[in-house]
ZAMARGU-4260 file (C-alpha; in steps of 0.2 Angstrom, whole numbers, plus 5000, padded with zeros to 4 digits):
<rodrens>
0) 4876/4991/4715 | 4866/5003/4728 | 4851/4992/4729 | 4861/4975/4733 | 4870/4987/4746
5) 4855/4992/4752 | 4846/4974/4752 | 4862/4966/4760 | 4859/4980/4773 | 4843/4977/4774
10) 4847/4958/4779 | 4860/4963/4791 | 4848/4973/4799 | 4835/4962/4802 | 4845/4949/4806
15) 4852/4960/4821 | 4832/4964/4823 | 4829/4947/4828 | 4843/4943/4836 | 4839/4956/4850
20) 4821/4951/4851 | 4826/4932/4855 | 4836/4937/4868 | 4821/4948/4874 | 4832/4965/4871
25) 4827/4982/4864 | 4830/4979/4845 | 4829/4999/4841 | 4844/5012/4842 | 4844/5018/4859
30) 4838/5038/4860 | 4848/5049/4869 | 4833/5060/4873 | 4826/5046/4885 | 4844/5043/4891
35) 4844/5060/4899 | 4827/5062/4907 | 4835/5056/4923 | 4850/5065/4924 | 4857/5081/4928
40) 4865/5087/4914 | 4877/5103/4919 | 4881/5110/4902 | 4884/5109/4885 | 4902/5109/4876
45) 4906/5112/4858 | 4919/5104/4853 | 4919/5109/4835 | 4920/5097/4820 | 4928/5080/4826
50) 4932/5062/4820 | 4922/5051/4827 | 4926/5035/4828 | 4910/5024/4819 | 4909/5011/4835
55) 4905/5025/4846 | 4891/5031/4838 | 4877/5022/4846 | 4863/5028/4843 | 4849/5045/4840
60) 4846/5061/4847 | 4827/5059/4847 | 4815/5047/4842 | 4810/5053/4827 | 4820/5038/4815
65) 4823/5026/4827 | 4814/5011/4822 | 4820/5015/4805 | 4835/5006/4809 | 4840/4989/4819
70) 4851/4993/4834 | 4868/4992/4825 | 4864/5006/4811 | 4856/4994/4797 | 4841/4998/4790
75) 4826/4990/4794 | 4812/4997/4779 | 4811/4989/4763 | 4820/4993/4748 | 4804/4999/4739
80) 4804/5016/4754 | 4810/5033/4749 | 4820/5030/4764 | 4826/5015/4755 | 4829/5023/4739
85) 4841/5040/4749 | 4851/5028/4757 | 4856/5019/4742 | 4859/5034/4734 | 4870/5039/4748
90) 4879/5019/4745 | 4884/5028/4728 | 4892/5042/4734 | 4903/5034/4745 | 4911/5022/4733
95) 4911/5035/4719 | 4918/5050/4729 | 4917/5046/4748 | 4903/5055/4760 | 4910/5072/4765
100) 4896/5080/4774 | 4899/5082/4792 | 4886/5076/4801 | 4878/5084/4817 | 4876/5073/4834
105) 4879/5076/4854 | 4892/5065/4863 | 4887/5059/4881 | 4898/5048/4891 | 4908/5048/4875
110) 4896/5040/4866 | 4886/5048/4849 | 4871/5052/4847 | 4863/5057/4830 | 4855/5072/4827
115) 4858/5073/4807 | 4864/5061/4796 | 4859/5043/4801 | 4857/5036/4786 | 4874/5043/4783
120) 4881/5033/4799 | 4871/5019/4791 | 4881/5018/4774 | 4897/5022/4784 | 4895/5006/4795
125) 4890/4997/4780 | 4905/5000/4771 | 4916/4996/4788 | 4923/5016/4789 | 4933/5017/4805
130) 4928/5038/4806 | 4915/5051/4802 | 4918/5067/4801 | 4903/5079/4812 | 4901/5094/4823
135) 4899/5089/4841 | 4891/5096/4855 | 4894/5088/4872 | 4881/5085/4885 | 4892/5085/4901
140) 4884/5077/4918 | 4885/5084/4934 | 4898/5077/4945 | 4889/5062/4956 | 4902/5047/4966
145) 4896/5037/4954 | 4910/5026/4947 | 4903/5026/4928 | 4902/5047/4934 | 4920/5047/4937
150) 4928/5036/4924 | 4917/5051/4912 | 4927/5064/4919 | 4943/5057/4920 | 4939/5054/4899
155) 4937/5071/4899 | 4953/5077/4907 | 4961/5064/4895 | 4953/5070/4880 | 4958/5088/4883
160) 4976/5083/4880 | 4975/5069/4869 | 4961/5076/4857 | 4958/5056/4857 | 4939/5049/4859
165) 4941/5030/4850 | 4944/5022/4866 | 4934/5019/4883 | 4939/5009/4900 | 4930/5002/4913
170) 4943/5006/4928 | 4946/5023/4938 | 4963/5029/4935 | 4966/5019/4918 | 4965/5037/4907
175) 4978/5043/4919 | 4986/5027/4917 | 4988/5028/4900 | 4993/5046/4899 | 5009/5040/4909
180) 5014/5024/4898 | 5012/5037/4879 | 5026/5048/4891 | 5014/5062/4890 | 5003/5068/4903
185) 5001/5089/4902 | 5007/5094/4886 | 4992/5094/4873 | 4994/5085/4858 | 4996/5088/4841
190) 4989/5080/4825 | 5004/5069/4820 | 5004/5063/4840 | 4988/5058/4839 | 4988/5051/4821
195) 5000/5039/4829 | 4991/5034/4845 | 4975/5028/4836 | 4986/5019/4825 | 4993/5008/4835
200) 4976/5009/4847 | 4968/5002/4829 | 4980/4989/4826 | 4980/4983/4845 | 4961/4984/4843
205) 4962/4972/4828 | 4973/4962/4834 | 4963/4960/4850 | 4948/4956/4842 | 4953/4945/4830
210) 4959/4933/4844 | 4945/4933/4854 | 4943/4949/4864 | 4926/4954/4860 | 4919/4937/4869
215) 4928/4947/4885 | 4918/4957/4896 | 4931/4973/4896 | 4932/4986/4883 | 4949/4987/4873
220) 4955/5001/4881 | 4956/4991/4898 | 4967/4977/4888 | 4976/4991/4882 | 4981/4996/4896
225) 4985/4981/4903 | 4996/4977/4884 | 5003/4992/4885 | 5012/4992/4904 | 5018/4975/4899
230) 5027/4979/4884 | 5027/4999/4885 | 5021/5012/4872 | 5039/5013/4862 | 5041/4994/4859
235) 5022/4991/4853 | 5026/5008/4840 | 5039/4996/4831 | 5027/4978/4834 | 5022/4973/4816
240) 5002/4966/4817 | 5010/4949/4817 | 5021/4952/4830 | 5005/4960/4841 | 4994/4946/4839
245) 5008/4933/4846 | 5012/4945/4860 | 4992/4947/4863 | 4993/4926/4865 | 5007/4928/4877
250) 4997/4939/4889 | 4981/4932/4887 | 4978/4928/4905 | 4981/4945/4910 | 4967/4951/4899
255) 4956/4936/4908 | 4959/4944/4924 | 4956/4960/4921 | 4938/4949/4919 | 4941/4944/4938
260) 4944/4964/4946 | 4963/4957/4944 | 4959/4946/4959 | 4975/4937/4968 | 4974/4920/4978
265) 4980/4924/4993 | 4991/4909/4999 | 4989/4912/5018 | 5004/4896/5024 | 5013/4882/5016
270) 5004/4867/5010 | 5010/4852/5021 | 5011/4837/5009 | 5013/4820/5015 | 5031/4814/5016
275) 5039/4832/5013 | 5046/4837/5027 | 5064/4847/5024 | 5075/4838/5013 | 5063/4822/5011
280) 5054/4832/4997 | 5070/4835/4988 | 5077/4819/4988 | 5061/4811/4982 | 5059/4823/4967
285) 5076/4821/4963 | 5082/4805/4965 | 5095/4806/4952 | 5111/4819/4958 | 5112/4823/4938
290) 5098/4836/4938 | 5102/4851/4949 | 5092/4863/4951 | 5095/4880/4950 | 5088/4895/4959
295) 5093/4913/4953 | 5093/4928/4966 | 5090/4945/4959 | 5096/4960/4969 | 5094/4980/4966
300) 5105/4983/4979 | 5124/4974/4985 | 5120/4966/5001 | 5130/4978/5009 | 5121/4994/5004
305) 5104/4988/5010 | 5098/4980/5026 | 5084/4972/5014 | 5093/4963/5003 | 5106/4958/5016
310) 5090/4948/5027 | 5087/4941/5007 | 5105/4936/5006 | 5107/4927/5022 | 5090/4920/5016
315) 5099/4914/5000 | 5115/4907/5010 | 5102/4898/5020 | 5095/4887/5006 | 5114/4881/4999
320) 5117/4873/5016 | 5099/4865/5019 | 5101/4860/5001 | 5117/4857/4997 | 5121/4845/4984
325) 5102/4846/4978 | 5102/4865/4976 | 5111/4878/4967 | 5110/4896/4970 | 5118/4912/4960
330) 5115/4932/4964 | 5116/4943/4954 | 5115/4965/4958 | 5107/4975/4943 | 5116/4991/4945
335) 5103/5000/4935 | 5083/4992/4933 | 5078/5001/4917 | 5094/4998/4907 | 5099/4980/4913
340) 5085/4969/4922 | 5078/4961/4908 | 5096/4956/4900 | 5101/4950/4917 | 5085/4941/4919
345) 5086/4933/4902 | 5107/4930/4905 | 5102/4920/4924 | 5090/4911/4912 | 5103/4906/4899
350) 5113/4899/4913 | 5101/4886/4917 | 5090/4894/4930 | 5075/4884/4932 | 5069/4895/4948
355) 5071/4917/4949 | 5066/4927/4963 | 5068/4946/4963 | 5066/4952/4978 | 5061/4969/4977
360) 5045/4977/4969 | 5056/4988/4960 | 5061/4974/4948 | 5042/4966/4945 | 5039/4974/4928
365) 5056/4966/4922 | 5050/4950/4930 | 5036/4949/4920 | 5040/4954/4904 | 5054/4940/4907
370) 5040/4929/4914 | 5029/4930/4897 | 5044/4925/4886 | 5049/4911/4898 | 5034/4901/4906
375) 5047/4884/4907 | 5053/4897/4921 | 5047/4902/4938 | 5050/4918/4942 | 5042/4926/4958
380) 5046/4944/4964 | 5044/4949/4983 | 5029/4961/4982 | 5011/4962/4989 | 4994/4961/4978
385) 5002/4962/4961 | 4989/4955/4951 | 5000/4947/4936 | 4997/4930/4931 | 5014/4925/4925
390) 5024/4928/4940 | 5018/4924/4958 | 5023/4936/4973 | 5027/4932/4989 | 5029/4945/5005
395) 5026/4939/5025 | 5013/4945/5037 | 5023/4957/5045 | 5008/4966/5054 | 5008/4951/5064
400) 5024/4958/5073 | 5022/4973/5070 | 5009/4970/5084 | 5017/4962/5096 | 5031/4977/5095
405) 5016/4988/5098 | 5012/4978/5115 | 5028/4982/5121 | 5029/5000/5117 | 5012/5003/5125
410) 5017/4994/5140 | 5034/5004/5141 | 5032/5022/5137 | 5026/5031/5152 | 5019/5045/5142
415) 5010/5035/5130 | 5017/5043/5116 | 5026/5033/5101 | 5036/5038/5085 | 5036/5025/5070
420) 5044/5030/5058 | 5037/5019/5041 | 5048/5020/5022 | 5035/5019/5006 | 5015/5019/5006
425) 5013/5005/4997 | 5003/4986/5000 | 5006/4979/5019 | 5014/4998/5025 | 4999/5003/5033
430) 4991/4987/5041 | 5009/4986/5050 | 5007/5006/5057 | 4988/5000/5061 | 4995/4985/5070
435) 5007/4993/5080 | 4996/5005/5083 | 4984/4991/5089 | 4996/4982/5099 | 5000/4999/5109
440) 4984/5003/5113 | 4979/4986/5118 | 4991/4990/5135 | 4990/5007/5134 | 4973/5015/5130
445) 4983/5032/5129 | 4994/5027/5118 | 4997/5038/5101 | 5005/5034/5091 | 5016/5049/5079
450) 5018/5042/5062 | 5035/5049/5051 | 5039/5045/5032 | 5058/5044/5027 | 5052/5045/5011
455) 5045/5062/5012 | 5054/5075/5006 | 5059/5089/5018 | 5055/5081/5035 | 5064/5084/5050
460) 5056/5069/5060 | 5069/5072/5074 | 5059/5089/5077 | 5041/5081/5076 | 5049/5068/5089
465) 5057/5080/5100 | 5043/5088/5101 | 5030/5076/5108 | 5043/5070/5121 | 5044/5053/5110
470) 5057/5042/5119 | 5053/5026/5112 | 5052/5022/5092 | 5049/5008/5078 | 5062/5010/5065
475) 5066/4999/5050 | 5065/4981/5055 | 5086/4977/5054 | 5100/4983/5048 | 5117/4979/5038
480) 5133/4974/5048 | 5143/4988/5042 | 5131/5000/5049 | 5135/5008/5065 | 5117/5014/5070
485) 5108/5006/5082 | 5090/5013/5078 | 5083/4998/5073 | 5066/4988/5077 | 5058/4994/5093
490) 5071/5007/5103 | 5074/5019/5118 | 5082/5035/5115 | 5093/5039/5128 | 5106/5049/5132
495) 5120/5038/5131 | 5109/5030/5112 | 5098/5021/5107 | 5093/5005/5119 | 5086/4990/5110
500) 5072/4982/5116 | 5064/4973/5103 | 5066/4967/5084 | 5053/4962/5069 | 5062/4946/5061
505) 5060/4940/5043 | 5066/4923/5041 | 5068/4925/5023 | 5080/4907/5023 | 5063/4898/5030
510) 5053/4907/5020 | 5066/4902/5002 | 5064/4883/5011 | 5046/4881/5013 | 5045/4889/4993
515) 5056/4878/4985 | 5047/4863/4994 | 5030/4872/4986 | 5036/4872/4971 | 5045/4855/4969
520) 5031/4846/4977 | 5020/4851/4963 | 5008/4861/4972 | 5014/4874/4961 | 5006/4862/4945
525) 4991/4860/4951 | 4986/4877/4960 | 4989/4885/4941 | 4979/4871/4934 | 4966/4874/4947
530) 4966/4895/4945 | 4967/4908/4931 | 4971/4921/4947 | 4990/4928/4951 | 4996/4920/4967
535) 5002/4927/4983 | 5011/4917/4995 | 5009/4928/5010 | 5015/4918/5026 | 5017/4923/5044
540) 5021/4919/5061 | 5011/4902/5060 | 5024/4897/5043 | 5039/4903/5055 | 5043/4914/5043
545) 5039/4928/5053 | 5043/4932/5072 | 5049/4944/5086 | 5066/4946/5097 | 5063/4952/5111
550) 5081/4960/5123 | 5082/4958/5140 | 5078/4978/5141 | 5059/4971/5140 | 5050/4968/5156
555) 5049/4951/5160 | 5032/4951/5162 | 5028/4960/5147 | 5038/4948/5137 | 5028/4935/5144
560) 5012/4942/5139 | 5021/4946/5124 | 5027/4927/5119 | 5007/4922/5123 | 5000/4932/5111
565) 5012/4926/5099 | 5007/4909/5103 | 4988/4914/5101 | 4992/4923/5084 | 5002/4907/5078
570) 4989/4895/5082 | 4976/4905/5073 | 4967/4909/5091 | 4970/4928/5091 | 4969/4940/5076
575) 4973/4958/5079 | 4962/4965/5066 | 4946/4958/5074 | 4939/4972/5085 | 4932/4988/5082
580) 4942/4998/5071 | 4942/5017/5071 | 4949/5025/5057 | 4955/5045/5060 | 4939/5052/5054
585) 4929/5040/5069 | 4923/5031/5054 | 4919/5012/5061 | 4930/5003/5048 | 4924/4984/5056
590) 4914/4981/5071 | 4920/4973/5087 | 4911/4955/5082 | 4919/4957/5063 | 4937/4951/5058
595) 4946/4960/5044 | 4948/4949/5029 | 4967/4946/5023 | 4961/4957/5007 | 4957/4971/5018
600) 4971/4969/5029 | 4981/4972/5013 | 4974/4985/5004 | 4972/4996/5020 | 4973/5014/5015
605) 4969/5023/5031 | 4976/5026/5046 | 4966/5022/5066 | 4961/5033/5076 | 4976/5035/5088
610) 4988/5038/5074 | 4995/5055/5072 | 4999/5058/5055 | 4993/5054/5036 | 4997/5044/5020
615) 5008/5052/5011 | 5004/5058/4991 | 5015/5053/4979 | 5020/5074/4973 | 5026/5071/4994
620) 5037/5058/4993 | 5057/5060/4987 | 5060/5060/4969 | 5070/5043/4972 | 5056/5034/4981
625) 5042/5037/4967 | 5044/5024/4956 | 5040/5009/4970 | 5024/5018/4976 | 5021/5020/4958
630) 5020/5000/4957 | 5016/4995/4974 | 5009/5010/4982 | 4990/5011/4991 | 4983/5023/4977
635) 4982/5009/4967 | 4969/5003/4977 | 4958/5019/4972 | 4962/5014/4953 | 4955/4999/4955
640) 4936/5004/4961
</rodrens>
């Protein structure tokens, strides 16, 4: 039986052999003595007798046996060799009793190199083992701001509590990633932990491939990842391998993206389609009053608790009246997102809903497990940049107003010092502080402007404030009606309280309007036909779904100057980011003849020059404010490079 082994190899190896040189690539294994001569290795790490997985094992130390073998470990001499004749020998020891001997090899970049004991990879491969038992040294690099560089590190962190060396990814901040979805990020793990991970790891693996994942170009611990913060860690430890290859079907566009750099079409206003205008659209797609369509809205909060989902609500209230015998709305508040979104979600979709927005980032994952079991549905979730196939996201250019507040402050404070006091560091946040802060110094080349986090824990802003002699501040955009406060939108402290002078407006009801129209219209057909790419519907002042109010405290002349830059940045002639841009280090983050892209302008993680103050971290923030930056929040950007 060893010499048809060894003959079978033989032709699996030649076979690879030719198909490397037709494609002009080197047929041999790679040696890892040639790897290195370039590269600054710090030191070497014994990391004793491992498992190590058989895929990972790419390749020799030296060069000593390399064109003895094709580049996936066959053999490439003839059967007659003494090479021939020792690995067929070695073919009957692993079906008699099972190869035992460790072998010897040095890992890099996690991936093995060969020292001793390649014709004992060779049968091992042959035979498809998934492990070999051998002593390891590692060869560890010096640190360098090399992307590949970092992901190494980061393994290496991840390995030193997992103990797990069977998977790689392609992205910064996946190993951290998905320390946090197993639940365990500093305790080190023991045998049976780890026993368990790479079982289900091999049966995702499997799965994966056997579906089509190896024709992707990302490794399977980037779809892992991405699998994994769909369904979570517990639910895949009871899938069966059926019930994994169905689930791998249902996400497969999320795996095709992560081919994209998880890129998202940016929807920038409504499409105008002929004969749509307001109620036309509606009554041409629905000619007959039997169909009514439903549209489920999907709280965190009552209305009444938060000043966020009250602007939502009156955006919902909105839509019944434009729509009233065409359009049928519900709401429903999840009093607790871990424990009930998905059932609610599933109980609005059982009630007929044929349309679901969510309407805070809290309540995406929800949305798009729901979304995955549900594509008859639409289900959109009011966020910025998530990059999720199944769901779209829709959020308004708030930074546009946030700009024109920023005028008016510059124009207003005698001092030229301004408080803004911003909630969470996630997507859109920062451009609004870097708008304000634009629009302030645009009349005001003084003007600085002192940036405060609600969110942070153990911050007495009043004190930072007071301080600087702040009078005038940009708080959160509105407020409930039950609330008595009037710090809200752009204000003056005085001593008889707060003075209003100006207010950032969300017309969430325009913004349900011109969505509904989207859909129905069948734009919403053809841009998934057209794009495998999430969607973000991200309008502004020019879709009126954003604006400013200005009170009569304002200046009449600065309101005027005030209602022609909104007029410039609604007909497209003005756009603040276009200038040179200054970050707080005096890094030129775009030239004066440059305008930001709307990508850019989203992702901004970094703060102009005339801000005082810094991006929080997330160890900063309240305990209660965590898990939204945790979905939405800038450092996702760094994960992403």
């Amino acid at each position: 039986m060893s010499a048809y082994d060894y003959i079978d190899a033989l032709k699996l190896g030649k076979k690879e052999y030719r198909h490397a040189i037709n494609n002009g690539e080197y047929p041999y294994l790679p040696v890892l003595d040639e790897i290195l001569k370039h590269v600054d290795v710090e030191k070497e790490v014994n990391l004793g007798l491992v498992d190590i997985p058989l895929n990972r094992i790419v390749g020799t130390s030296t060069a000593g046996r390399t064109q003895a073998f094709a580049r996936n470990f066959m053999p490439l001499l003839e059967y007659g060799t003494e090479f021939g004749a020792k690995w067929a020998t070695l073919s009957d020891a692993q079906v008699e009793e099972g190869i035992r001997d460790p072998i010897q090899v040095y890992e890099y970049m996690n991936r093995f190199y060969v020292v001793e004991g390649n014709k004992r990879v060779s049968v091992m491969k042959f035979f498809d083992a998934v492990t070999i038992a051998g002593n390891v040294i590692r060869k560890v690099p010096k640190r360098t701001e090399d992307v590949e560089n970092k992901i190494y590190y980061e393994f290496m962190d991840f390995y030193e509590i997992t103990g797990i060396n069977s998977l790689y990814v392609s992205r910064q901040g996946a190993f951290a990633k998905l320390l946090e979805l197993t639940g365990e990020t500093e305790e080190v793990w023991d045998g049976e932990r780890r026993k368990e991970f790479n079982s289900i790891y091999q049966m995702f693996r499997t799965a994966f491939k056997t579906k089509g994942g190896d024709k992707l170009p990302i490794k399977s611990g980037d779809a892992l990842v991405a699998f994994m913060t769909i369904y979570g860690y517990d639910k895949m430890k009871e899938m069966t391998p059926a019930q994994m290859r169905d689930s791998i079907v249902k996400i497969w566009n999320e795996f095709v993206m992560l081919t994209q750099g998880e890129q998202v079409d940016l929807v920038m206003d409504p499409k105008e389609e002929k004969d749509n205008l307001n109620k036309k659209i509606i009554h041409y797609l629905l000619p007959s009053r039997e169909k009514i369509y439903k549209a489920a809205f999907i709280y965190d909060k009552t209305p009444e608790q938060s000043d966020w989902i009250y602007a939502h609500e009156l955006g919902r209230l909105y839509l019944e009246e434009r729509f009233a015998d065409e359009l049928e709305t519900m709401q429903v508040v999840v009093p607790k997102i871990d424990a009930y979104a998905e059932p609610i979600l599933e109980d609005v979709i059982a009630q007929g809903a044929d349309i679901v927005f969510t309407v805070t980032p809290q309540l995406m994952e929800a949305t798009l497990k729901v979304a995955i079991e549900h594509p008859e549905v639409k289900l959109l979730n009011c966020s910025l940049n998530t990059p999720h196939r199944y769901i779209r996201t829709y959020y308004g250019r708030m930074y546009e107003a946030k700009f024109l507040t920023g005028m008016i402050a510059g124009a207003v404070a005698e001092n030229g010092n301004i408080g803004y006091i911003a909630e969470y560091p996630i997507f859109g946040t920062i451009a609004n502080i870097n708008a304000f802060a634009l629009g302030a110094k645009l009349v005001n080349p003084r003007a600085k402007i002192y940036l405060q986090w609600s969110t942070v824990r153990d911050n007495d802003m009043g004190e930072v404030f007071a301080r600087e002699g702040i009078r005038y501040l940009s708080g959160q955009d509105f407020i409930t009606p039950q609330s008595a406060s009037r710090e809200f939108g752009l204000y003056f402290r005085g001593e008889q309280g707060p003075v209003n002078m100006a207010m950032p407006v969300w017309h969430w009801g325009v913004f349900y309007e011109r969505l509904i129209q989207s859909i129905l219209s069948g734009s919403w057909k053809r841009d998934e036909q057209e794009s495998a790419k999430a969607y973000n519907y991200w309008w502004g002042i020019s879709a009126g779904v954003i604006d400013i109010i200005c009170s009569n405290n304002v200046p009449v002349e600065t309101r005027r100057l005030v209602e022609l830059m909104r007029d410039a940045i609604s007909s497209g002639k003005f756009y603040p980011f276009a200038c040179e841009l200054l970050d707080q280090n005096g890094e030129v983050r775009s030239t004066e003849d440059n305008r930001l892209s709307p990508e850019e302008i989203m992702t901004m993680d970094w703060l102009l020059d005339n801000v005082v103050g810094e991006i929080p971290t997330l160890e900063e923030l309240k305990k209660e404010a965590r898990p939204v930056v945790e979905l939405a929040g800038v450092n996702r950007v760094e994960e992403q490079e």
